[in-house]
C-alpha angles and dihedrals in degrees: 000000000000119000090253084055096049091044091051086048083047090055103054091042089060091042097046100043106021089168098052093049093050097046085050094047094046093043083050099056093041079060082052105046093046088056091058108043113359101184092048091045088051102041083044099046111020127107112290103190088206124098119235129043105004088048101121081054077085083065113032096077096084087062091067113096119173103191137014091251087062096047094055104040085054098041083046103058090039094057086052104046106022092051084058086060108038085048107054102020096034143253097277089044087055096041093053090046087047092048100042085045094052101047096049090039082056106050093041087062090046090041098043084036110037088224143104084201097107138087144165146106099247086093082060098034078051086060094047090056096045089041092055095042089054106041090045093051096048097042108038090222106154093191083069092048112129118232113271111272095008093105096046086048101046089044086057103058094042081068091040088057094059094061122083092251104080088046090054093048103051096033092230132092120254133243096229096148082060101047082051107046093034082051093055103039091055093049097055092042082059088057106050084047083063099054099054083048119048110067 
């Protein structure tokens, strides 16, 4: 495949599916920043608990990524599921289930931790599974249907998390209380999705 070939592929990706792209590129640019200068990127986009002008410090979290491992299996499973989303319910449904997830993700982590030190979009890659579960099931929409074994898996390794072994192997703690809360919210978003929808 040529370059002119990769960028017109790149194109249609960002066309077809703007959210998606965004959350990537900004989650892209947390990694980088973190890199850089990792105590400037975490006191400038960690969670800050108080309203006004540090709100969307409720939301910039997600953007923190501290490793490349981290940066692609997020980005991975949020081109996956959140694609599914953004391309048959739309950019701005995606983009509200993405915000009210994040900011309860979020605080669940600050509220179960006692720390602003965490980051990372999986709380809100959690929602998008649960959304979609819920959502598929209630609905009966085939077009939101997870892939077969994704939700076991990924609810595997939610538990597996839990447990001391991911954190000793990658050497980091783990933002459980996020997984969890992002998980339920958008479940129950789904199904409240559910609800307005079925007749």
């Amino acid at each position: 495949m040529s370059n002119s070939d990769s960028l017109i592929l790149l194109r249609q990706r960002i066309k077809q599916s703007p959210i998606v792209s965004l959350l990537i590129t900004l989650s892209f640019l947390g990694w980088l920043l973190v890199s850089i200068d990792f105590m400037f990127a975490v006191s400038f986009l960690s969670f800050q608990p108080e309203f006004g002008m540090g709100s969307l410090r409720y939301i910039t979290p997600i953007f923190l990524h501290f490793g490349l491992i981290h940066l692609a299996f997020n980005c991975l499973w949020l081109a996956l599921l959140g694609e599914k989303i953004e391309t048959h319910l739309g950019s701005i449904h995606l983009l509200l289930v993405v915000i009210v997830t994040s900011i309860i993700s979020n605080y669940s982590q600050f509220y179960w931790s006692g720390s602003s030190n965490f980051g990372g979009m999986s709380g809100v890659v959690y929602a998008l599974l649960g959304y979609l579960w819920a959502a598929a099931r209630f609905t009966n929409n085939q077009k939101l249907k997870l892939p077969a074994g994704i939700f076991g898996f990924m609810i595997g390794w939610l538990f597996l998390c839990m447990t001391p072994i991911i954190p000793f192997v990658f050497g980091s703690g783990i933002a459980n209380a996020a997984h969890l809360g992002g998980l339920l919210s958008g479940m129950i978003l789904g199904f409240i999705f559910s609800f307005l929808t079925v007749k």
